[in-house]
C-alpha positions as CSV (number, residue, x, y, z in Angstrom):
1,X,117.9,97.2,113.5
2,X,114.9,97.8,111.1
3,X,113.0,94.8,110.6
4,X,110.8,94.1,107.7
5,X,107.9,91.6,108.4
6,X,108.3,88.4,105.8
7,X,105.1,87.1,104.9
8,X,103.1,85.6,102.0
9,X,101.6,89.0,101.3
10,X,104.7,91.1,101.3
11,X,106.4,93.5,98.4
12,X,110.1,93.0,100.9
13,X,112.2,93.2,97.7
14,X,111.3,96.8,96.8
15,X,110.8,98.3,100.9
16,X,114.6,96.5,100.9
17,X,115.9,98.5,97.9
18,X,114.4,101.8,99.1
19,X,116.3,100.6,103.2
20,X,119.3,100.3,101.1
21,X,119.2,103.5,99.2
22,X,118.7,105.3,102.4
23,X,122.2,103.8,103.8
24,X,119.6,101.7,106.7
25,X,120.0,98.2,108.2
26,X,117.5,96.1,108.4
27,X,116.7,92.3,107.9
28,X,113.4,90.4,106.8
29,X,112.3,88.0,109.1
30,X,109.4,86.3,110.6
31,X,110.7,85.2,113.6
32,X,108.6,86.9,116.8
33,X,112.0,87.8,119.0
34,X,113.4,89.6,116.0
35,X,110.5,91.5,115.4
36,X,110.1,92.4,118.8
37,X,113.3,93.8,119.4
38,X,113.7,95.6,116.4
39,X,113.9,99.4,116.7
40,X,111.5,99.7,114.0
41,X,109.1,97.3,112.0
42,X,107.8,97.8,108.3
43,X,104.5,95.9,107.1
44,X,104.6,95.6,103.7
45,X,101.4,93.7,102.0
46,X,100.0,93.3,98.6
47,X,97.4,90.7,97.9
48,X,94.2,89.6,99.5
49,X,93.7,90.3,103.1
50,X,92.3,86.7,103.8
51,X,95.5,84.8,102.6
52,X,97.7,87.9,104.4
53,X,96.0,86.9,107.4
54,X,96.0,83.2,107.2
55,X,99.4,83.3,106.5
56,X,100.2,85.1,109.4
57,X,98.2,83.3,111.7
58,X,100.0,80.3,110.9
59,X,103.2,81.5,111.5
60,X,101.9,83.0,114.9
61,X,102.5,86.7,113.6
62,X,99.2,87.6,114.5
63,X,99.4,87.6,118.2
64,X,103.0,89.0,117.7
65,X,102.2,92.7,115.7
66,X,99.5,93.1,118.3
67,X,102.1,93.5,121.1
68,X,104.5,95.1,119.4
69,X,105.3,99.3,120.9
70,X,108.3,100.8,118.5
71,X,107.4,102.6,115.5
72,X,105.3,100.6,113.2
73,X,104.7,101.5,109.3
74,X,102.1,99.2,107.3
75,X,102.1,99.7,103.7
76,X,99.0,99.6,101.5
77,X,97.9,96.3,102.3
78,X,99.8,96.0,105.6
79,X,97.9,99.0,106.5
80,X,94.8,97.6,105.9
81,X,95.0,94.8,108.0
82,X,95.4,97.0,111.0
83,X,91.6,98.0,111.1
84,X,89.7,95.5,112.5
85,X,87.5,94.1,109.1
86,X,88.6,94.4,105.6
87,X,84.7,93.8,103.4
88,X,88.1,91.3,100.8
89,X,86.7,88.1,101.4
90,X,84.8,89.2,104.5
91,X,88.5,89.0,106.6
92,X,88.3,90.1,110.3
93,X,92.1,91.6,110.5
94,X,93.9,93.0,113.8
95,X,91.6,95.6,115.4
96,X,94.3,97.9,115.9
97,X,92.8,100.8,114.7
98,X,89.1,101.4,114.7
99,X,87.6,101.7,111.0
100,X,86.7,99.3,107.9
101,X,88.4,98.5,104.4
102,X,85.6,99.0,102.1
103,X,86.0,98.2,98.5
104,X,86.1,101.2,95.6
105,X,82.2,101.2,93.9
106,X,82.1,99.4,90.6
107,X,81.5,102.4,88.9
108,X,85.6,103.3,89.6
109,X,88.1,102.1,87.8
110,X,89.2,99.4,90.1
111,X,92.3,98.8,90.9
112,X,93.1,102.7,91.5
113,X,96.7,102.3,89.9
114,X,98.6,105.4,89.6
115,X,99.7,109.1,91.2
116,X,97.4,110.2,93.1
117,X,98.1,113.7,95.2
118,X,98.0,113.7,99.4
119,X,95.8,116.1,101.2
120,X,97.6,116.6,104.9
121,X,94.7,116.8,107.7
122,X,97.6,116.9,110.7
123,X,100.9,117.9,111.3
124,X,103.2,115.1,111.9
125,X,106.8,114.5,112.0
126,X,106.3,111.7,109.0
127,X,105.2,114.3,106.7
128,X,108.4,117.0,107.9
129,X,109.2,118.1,104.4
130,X,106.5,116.7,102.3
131,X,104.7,119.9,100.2
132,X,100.6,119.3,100.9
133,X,99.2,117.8,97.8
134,X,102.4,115.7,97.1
135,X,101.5,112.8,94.7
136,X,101.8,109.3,95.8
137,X,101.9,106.0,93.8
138,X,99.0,103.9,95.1
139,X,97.9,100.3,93.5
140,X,94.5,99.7,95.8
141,X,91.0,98.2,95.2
142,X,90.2,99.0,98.9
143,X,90.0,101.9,100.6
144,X,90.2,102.7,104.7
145,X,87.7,104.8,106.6
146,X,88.3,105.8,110.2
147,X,87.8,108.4,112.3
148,X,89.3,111.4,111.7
149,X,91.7,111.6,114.4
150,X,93.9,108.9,113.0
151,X,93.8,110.3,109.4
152,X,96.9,112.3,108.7
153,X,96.8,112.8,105.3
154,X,93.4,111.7,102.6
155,X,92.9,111.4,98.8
156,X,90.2,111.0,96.8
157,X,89.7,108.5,94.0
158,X,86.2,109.2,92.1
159,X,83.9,110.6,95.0
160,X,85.3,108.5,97.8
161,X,87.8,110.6,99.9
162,X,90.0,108.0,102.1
163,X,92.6,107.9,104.3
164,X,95.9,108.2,102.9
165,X,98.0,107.8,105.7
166,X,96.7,106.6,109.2
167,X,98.1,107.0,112.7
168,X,97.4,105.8,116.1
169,X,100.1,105.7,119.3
170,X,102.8,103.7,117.3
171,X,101.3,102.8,114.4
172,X,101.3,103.8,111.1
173,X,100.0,103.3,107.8
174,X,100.3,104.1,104.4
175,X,97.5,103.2,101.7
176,X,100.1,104.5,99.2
177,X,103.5,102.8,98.5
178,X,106.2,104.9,100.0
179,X,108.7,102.6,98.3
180,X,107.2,103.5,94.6
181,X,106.5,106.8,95.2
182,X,109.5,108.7,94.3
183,X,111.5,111.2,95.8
184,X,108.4,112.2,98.6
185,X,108.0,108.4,99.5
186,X,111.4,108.0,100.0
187,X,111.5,111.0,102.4
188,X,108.4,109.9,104.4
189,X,110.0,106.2,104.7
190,X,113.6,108.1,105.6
191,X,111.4,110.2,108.3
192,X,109.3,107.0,109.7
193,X,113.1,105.7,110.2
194,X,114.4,108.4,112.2
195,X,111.4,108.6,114.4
């Protein structure tokens, strides 16, 4: 069963639809034993990192993604909250992956809404079939720097070049939203599934 994390922060409705069009199972939850069995788990998040976190701090989800070992897939926000500070409302997130969420320089257009293309840095079975330079639908504010080794794939919004799509052992992240990205998304969500 694919199980997709229910949360204050979430955009469930729209991962669901894209599960669906796929032909996949899966149920929205935020109960620990659920989440922990699950053969896979999708993060969605949209909003501020502070209330994301509160909110899943008070339904104990915090100590729970930390433990989790099956494939793992944060989305834009959800991603963000695996590094281990996000500089929205000074929020110290999960520590998962080493790295900060800075925020976009006032002199950008903030919020970065819009395609925006994919530059692939490694080979990975999440991007089997994706063209380099595919373009992406991204809504973000924030931006993710880590090292290199867990970037798979970067864009670049004004002069900031970011990480587009993260990795570390089972975890993985997409600044972009698969889910809203058309035909490519759908194909990197279908190949996260079948990991």
């Amino acid at each position: 069963m694919i199980t997709i994390i229910n949360y204050n922060a979430g955009n469930m409705a729209s991962v669901a639809n894209a599960l669906e069009r796929l032909g996949f199972e899966y149920e929205i939850t935020n109960d620990a034993n659920k989440i922990l069995s699950a053969n896979k788990v999708i993060f969605p998040g949209q909003g501020r990192a502070k209330s994301a976190m509160d909110d899943l701090k008070a339904k104990g989800l915090d100590k729970i993604i930390k433990k989790i070992k099956q494939p793992f897939l944060g989305i834009c926000l959800g991603m963000q909250l695996l590094l281990p500070y996000s500089q929205e409302d000074d929020t110290k997130c999960f520590g998962i992956i080493k790295g900060a969420v800075k925020r976009f320089p006032d002199d950008e257009k903030i919020p970065q809404i819009g395609w925006n293309d994919l530059k692939q840095t490694r080979k990975n079975s999440l991007l089997d079939g994706i063209k380099n330079e595919t373009y992406v639908y991204f809504v973000n504010s924030y931006y993710i720097q880590t090292d290199d080794s867990n970037i798979l794939a970067t864009y670049k919004y004004g002069k900031i070049t970011a990480a587009g799509i993260i990795k570390k052992n089972n975890f993985y992240g997409t600044q972009f939203h698969p889910e809203k990205s058309g035909e490519a998304g759908i194909k990197i969500l279908e190949n996260f599934l079948k990991l």
